[in-house]
C-alpha positions as CSV (number, residue, x, y, z in Angstrom):
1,X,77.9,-97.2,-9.3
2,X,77.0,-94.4,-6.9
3,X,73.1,-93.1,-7.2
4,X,72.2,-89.8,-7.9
5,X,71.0,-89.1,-4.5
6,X,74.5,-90.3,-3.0
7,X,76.4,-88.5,-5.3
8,X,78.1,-85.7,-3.0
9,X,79.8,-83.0,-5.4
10,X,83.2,-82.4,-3.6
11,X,82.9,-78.8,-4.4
12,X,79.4,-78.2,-2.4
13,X,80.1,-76.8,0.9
14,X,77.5,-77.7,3.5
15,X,74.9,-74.5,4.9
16,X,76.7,-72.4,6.9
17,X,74.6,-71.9,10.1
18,X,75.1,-68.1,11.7
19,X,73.7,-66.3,14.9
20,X,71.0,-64.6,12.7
21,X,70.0,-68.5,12.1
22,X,70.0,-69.6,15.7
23,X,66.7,-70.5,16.4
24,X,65.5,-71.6,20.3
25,X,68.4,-70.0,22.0
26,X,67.6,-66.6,23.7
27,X,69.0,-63.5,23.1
28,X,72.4,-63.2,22.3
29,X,75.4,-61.2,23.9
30,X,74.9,-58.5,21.5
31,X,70.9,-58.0,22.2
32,X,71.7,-57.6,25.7
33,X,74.5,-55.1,24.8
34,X,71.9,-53.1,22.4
35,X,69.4,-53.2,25.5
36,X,72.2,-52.2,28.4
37,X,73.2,-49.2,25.7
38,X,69.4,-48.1,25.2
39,X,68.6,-48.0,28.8
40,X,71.9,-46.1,29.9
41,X,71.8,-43.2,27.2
42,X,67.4,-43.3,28.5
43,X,68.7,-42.9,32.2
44,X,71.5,-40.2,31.5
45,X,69.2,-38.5,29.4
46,X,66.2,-38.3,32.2
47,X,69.1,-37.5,34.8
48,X,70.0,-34.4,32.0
49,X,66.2,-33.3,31.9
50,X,64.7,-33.6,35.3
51,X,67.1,-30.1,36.7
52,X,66.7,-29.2,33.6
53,X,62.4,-29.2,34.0
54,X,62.8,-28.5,37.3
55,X,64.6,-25.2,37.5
56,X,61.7,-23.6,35.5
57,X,59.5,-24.1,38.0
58,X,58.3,-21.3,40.0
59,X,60.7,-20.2,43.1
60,X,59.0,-20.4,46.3
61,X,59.0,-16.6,47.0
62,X,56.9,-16.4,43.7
63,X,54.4,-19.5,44.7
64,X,53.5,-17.5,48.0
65,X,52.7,-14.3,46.1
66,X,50.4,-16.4,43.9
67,X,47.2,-15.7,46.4
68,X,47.4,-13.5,49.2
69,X,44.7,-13.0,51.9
70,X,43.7,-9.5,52.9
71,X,41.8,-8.5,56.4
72,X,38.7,-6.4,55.1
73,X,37.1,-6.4,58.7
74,X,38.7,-3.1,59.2
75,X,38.1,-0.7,56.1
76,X,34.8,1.5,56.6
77,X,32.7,1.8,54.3
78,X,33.3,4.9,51.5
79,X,36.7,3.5,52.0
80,X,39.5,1.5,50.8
81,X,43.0,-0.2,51.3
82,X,45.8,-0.5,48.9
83,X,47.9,-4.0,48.8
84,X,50.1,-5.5,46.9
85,X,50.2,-8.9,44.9
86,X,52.0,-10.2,42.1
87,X,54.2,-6.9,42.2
88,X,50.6,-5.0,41.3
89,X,48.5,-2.8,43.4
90,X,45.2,-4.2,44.2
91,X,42.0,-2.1,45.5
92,X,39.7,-3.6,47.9
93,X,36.9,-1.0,48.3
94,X,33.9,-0.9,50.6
95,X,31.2,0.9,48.5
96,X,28.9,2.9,50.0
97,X,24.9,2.4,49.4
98,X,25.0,5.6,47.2
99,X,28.3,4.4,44.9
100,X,26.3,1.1,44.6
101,X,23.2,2.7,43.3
102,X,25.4,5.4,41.5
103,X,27.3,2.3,39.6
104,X,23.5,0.6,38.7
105,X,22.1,3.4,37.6
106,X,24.3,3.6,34.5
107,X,22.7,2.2,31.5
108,X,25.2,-0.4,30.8
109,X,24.7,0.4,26.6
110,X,26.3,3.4,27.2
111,X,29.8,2.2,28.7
112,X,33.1,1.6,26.9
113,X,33.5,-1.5,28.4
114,X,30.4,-2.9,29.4
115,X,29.4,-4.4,32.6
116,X,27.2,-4.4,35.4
117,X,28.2,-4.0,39.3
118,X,26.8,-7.3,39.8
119,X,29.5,-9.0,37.1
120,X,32.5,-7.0,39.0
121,X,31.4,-8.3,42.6
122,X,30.8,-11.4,44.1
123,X,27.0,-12.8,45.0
124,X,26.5,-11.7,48.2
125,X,29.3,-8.9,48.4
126,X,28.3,-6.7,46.2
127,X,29.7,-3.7,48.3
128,X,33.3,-5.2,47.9
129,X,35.0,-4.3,44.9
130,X,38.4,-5.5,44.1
131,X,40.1,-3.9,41.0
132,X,44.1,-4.1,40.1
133,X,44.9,-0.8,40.8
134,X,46.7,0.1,37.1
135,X,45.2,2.1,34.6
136,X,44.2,0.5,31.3
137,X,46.1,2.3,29.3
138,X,49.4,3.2,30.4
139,X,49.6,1.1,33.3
140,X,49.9,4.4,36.1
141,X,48.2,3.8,39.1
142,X,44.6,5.8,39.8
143,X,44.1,7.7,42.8
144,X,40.4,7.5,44.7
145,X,41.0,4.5,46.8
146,X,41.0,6.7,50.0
147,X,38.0,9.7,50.2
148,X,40.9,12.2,50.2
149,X,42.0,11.4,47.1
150,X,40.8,12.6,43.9
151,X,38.0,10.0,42.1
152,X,37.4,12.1,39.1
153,X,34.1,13.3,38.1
154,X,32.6,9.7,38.3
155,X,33.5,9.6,41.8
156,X,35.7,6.1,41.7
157,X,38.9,6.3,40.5
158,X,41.1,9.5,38.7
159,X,44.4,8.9,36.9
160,X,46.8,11.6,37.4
161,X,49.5,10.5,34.0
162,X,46.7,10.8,31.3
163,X,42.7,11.6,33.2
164,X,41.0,8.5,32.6
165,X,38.2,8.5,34.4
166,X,36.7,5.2,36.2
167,X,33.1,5.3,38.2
168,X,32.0,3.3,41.3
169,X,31.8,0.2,40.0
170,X,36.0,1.1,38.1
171,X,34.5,1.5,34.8
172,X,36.3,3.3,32.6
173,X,33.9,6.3,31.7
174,X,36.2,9.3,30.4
175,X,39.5,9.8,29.0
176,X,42.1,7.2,26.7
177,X,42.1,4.1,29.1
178,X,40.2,1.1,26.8
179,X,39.2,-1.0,29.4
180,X,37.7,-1.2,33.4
181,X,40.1,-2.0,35.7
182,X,41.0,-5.3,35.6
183,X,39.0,-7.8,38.3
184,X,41.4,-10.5,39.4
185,X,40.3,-14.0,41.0
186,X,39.5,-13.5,44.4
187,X,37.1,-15.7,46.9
188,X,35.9,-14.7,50.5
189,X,36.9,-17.3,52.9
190,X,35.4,-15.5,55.9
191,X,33.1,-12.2,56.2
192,X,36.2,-11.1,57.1
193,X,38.6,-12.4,54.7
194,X,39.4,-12.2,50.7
195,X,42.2,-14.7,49.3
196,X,43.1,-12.7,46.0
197,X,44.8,-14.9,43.6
């Protein structure tokens, strides 16, 4: 007479043992496939994005208008030049000792936009001023960088669209313009030379 533990029922099938229970044997075909398909769609995808990225970068012609270096050794004093970066006028100015003291004796309290002389110039160069050379308010462009020219009541800078009026140090002191001309970033990199931008 059989046991109960050696009774086998003939209708019990033994455990059926699948790839999800293979234990100890490494990844399987398909993990590698899922891996191989994962890394494929990551490189197409980077290969789809990179000229993609890349072509809104800045073109070349744009990165060398980014800072421009001017030659101040020539422009007299009471004088100025005109260039031109970004597409935009710049003034570089060689105030006179009168404009300067003109531009400091303005009580600062009293102007639109305030600022002093000092905060418009660099350390050291405070007879250099370089302004954008567009009015604040329409965006015309001022005459007064030359003595011939007409600087307005102020004796700086006179826009001919509307009459703003800008002083010595191009502050705006008269007329609709909200703001001083605009200083951009500029750095002397010799007594002789401003790199603008």
């Amino acid at each position: 007479m059989a046991t109960p533990e050696n009774h086998e029922d003939p209708n019990e099938r033994p455990p059926v043992i699948g790839p999800e229970h293979d234990e100890g044997q490494g990844p399987r075909r398909r993990d590698f496939l899922n891996i191989a398909a994962v890394a494929f769609a990551g490189v197409g995808g980077a290969a789809v994005l990179i000229p993609l990225v890349n072509q809104m970068n800045p073109s070349a012609d744009v990165l060398a208008l980014a800072s421009i270096e001017v030659d101040i050794s020539k422009i007299e004093s009471g004088s100025g030049i005109k260039v031109s970066w970004r597409k935009q006028p710049v003034f570089v100015r060689n105030l006179t000792p009168k404009e300067i003291a003109e531009a400091d004796a303005v009580p600062v309290s009293s102007l639109r936009d305030p600022e002093t002389l000092e905060q418009r110039t660099k350390p050291g160069h405070k007879n250099w001023l370089i302004t954008l050379g567009v009015c604040t308010h329409l965006g015309c462009v001022p005459l007064g960088i030359s003595p011939e020219e007409n600087r307005g009541p102020y004796g700086g800078y006179f826009c001919p669209c509307h009459g703003s009026q800008y002083d010595t140090a191009a502050r705006i002191r008269g007329g609709p313009a909200p703001k001083n001309l605009f200083v951009p970033e500029y750095a002397f990199k010799s007594p002789t030379t401003v790199q603008i931008g």
